[in-house]
N, CA, C and O atoms as CSV, one atom per row, in Angstrom:
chain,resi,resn,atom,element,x,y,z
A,1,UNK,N,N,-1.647,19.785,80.876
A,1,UNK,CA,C,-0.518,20.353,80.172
A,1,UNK,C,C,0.564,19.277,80.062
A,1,UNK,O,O,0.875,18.696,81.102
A,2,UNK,N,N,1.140,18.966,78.973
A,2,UNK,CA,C,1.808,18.397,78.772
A,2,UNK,C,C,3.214,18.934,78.760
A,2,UNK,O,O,3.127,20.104,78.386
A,3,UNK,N,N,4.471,18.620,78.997
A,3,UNK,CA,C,6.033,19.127,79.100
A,3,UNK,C,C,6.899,17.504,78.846
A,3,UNK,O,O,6.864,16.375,79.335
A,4,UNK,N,N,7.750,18.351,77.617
A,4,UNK,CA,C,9.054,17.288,77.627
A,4,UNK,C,C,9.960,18.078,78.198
A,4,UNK,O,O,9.970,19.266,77.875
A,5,UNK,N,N,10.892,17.585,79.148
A,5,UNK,CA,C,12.237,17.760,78.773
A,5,UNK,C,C,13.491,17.110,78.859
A,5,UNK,O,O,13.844,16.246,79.661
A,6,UNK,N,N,14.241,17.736,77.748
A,6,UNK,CA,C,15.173,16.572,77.350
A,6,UNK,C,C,16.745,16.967,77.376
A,6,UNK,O,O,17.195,17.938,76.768
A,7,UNK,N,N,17.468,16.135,78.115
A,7,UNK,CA,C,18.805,16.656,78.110
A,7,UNK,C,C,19.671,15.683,76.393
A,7,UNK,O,O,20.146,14.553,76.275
A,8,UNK,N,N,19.555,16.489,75.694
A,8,UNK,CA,C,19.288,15.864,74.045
A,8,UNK,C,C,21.155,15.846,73.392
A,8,UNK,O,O,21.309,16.648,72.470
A,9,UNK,N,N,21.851,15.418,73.604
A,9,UNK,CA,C,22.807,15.307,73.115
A,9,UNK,C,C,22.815,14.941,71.266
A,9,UNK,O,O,22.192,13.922,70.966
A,10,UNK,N,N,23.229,15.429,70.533
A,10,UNK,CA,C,23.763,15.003,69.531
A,10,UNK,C,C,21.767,15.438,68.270
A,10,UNK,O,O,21.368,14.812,67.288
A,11,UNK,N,N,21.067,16.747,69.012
A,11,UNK,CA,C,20.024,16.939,68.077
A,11,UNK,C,C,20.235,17.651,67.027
A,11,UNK,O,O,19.201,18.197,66.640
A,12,UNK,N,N,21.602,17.984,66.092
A,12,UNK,CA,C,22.119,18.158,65.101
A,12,UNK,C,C,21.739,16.896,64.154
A,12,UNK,O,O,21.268,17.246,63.072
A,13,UNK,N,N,21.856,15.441,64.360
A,13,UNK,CA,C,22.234,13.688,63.634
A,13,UNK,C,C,20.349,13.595,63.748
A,13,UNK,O,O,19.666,13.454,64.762
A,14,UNK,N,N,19.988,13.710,62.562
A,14,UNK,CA,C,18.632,12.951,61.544
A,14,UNK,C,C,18.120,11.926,62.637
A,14,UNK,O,O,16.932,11.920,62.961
A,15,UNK,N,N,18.754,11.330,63.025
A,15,UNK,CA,C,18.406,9.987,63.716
A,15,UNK,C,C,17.490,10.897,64.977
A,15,UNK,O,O,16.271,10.743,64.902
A,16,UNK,N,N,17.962,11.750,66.026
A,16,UNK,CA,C,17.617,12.606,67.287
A,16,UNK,C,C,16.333,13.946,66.503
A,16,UNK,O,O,15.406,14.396,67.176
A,17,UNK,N,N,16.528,14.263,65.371
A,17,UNK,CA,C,15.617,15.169,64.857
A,17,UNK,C,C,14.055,14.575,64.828
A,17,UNK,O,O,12.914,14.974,65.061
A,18,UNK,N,N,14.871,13.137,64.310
A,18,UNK,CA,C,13.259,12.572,63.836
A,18,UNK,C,C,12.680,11.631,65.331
A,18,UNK,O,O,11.508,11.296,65.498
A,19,UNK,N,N,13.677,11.376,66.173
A,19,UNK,CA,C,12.815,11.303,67.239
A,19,UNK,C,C,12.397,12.535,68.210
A,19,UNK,O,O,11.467,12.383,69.002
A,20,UNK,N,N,12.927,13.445,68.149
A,20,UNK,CA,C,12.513,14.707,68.701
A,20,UNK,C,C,10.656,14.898,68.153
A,20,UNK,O,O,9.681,14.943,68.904
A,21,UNK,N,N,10.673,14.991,66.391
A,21,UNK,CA,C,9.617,15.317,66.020
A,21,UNK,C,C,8.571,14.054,65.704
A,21,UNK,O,O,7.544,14.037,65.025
A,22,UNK,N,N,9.049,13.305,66.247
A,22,UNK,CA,C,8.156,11.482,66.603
A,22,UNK,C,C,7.000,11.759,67.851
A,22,UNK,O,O,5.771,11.759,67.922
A,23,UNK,N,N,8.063,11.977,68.720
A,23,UNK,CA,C,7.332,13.228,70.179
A,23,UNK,C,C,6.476,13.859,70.082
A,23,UNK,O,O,5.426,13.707,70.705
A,24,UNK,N,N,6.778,14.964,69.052
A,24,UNK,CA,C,5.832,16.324,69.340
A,24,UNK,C,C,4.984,15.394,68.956
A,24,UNK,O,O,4.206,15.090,69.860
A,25,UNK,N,N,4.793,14.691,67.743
A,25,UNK,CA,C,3.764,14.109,66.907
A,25,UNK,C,C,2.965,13.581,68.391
A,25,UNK,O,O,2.062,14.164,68.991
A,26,UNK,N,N,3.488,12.569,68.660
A,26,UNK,CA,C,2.143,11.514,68.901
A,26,UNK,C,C,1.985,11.839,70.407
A,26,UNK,O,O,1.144,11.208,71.047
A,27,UNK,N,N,2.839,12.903,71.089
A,27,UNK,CA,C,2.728,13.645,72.625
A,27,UNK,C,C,1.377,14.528,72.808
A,27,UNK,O,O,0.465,14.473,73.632
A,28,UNK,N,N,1.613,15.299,71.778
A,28,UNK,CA,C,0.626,16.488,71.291
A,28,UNK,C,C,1.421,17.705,72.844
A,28,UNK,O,O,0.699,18.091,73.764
A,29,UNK,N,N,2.334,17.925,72.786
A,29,UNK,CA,C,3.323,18.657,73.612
A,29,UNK,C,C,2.950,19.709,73.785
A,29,UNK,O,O,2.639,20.287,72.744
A,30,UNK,N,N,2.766,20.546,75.147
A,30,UNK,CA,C,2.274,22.454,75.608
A,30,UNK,C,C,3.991,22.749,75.176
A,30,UNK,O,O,4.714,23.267,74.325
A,31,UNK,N,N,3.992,22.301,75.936
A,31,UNK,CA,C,5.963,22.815,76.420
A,31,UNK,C,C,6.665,22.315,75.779
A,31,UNK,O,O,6.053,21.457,75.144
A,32,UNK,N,N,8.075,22.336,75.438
A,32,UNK,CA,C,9.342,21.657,75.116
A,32,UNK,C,C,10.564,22.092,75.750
A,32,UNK,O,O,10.729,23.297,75.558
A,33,UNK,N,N,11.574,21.509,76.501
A,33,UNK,CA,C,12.605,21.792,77.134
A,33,UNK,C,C,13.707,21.326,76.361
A,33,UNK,O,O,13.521,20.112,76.282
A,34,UNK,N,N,14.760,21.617,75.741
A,34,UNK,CA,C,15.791,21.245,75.232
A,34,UNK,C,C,17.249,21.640,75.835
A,34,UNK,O,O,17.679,22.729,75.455
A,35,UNK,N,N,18.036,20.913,76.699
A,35,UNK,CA,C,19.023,21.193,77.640
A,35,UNK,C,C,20.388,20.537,76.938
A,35,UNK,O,O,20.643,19.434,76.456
A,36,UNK,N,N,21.040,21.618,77.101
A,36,UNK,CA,C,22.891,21.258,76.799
A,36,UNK,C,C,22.666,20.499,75.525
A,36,UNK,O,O,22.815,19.278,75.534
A,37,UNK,N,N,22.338,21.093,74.494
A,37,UNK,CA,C,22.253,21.034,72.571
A,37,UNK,C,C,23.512,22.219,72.913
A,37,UNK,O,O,23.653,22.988,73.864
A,38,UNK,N,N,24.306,21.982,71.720
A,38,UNK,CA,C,25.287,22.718,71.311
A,38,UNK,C,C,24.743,23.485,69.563
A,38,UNK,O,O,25.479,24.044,68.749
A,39,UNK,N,N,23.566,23.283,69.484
A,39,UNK,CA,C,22.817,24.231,68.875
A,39,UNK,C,C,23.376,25.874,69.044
A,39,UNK,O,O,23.893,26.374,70.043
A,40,UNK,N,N,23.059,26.577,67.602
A,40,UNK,CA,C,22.976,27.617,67.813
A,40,UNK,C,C,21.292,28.074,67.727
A,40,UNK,O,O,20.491,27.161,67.523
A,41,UNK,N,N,20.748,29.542,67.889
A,41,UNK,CA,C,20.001,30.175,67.890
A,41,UNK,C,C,19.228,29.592,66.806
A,41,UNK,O,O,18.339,28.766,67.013
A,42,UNK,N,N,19.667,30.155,65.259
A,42,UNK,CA,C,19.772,29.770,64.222
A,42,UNK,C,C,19.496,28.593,63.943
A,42,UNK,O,O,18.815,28.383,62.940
A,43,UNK,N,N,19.912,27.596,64.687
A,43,UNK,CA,C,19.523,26.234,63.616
A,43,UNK,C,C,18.819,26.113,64.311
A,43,UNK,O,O,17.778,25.799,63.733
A,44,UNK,N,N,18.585,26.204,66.101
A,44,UNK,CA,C,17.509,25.688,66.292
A,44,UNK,C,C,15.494,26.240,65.680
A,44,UNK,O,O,14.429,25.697,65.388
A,45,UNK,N,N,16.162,27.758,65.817
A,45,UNK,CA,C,15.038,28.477,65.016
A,45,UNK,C,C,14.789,27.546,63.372
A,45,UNK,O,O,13.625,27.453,62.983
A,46,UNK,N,N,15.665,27.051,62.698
A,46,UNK,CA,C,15.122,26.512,61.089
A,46,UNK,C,C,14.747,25.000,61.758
A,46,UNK,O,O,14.187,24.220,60.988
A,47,UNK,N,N,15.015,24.534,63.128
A,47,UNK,CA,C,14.584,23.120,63.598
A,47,UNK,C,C,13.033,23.599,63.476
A,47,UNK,O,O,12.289,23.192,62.583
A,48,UNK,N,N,12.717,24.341,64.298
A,48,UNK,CA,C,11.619,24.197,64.905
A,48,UNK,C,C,10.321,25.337,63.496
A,48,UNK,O,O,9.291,25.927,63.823
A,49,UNK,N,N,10.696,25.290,62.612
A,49,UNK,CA,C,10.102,25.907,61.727
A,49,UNK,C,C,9.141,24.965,61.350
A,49,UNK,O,O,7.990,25.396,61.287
A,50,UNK,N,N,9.319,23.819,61.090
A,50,UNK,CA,C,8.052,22.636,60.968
A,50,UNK,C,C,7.991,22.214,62.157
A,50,UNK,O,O,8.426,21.077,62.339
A,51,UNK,N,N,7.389,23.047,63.459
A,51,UNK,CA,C,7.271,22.083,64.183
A,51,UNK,C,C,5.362,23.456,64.557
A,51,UNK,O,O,4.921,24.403,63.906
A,52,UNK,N,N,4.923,22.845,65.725
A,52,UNK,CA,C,3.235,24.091,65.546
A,52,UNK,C,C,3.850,24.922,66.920
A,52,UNK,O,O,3.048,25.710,67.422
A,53,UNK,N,N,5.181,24.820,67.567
A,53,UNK,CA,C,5.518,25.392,68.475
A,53,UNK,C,C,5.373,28.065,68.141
A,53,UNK,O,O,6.074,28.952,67.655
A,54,UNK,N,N,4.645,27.993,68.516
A,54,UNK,CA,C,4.846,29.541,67.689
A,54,UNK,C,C,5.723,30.386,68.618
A,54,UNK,O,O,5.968,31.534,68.245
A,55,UNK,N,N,6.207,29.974,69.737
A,55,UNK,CA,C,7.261,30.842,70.618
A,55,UNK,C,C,8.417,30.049,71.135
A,55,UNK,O,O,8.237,28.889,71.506
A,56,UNK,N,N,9.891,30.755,71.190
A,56,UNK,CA,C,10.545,29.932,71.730
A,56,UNK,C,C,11.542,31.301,72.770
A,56,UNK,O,O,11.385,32.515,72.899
A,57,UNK,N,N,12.419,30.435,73.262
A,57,UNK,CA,C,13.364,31.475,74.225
A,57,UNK,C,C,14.581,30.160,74.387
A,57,UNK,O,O,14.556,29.040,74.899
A,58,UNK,N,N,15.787,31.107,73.535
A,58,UNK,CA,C,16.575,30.265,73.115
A,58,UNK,C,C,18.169,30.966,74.113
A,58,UNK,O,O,18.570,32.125,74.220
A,59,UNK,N,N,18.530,30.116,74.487
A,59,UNK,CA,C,20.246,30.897,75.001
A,59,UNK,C,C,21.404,30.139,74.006
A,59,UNK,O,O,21.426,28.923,74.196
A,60,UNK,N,N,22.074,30.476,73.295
A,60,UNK,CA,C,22.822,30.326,72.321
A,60,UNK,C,C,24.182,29.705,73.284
A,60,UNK,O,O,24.761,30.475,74.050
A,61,UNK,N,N,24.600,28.293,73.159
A,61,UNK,CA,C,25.621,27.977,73.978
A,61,UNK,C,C,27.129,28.580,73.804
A,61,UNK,O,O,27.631,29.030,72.775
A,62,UNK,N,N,27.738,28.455,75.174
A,62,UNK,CA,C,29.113,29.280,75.303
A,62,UNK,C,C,30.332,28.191,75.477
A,62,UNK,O,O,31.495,28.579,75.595
């Protein structure tokens, strides 16, 4: 089983998206951890729409 996780500052900026999905690519990833993104629910749900992840569990930051 494979697991990233990443304390990912700034995965809103093209530059962090496309290494995020550089990862999944050539990792072939079970898991994904994404910590302290100031993401909402929402974008991260339209992030991960091209990604083969089919479940997520998201806490919307405060």
């Amino acid at each position: 089983m494979k697991i990233l996780s990443w304390n990912c500052q700034g995965l809103g900026s093209s530059p962090t998206i496309r290494a995020l999905f550089n990862l999944l690519r050539q990792k072939h990833l079970d898991i994904v951890f994404l910590m302290e993104t100031s993401l909402t629910q929402r974008k991260i749900d339209h992030l991960f729409q091209h990604s083969n992840f089919s479940q997520s569990f998201i806490v919307d930051p405060q």
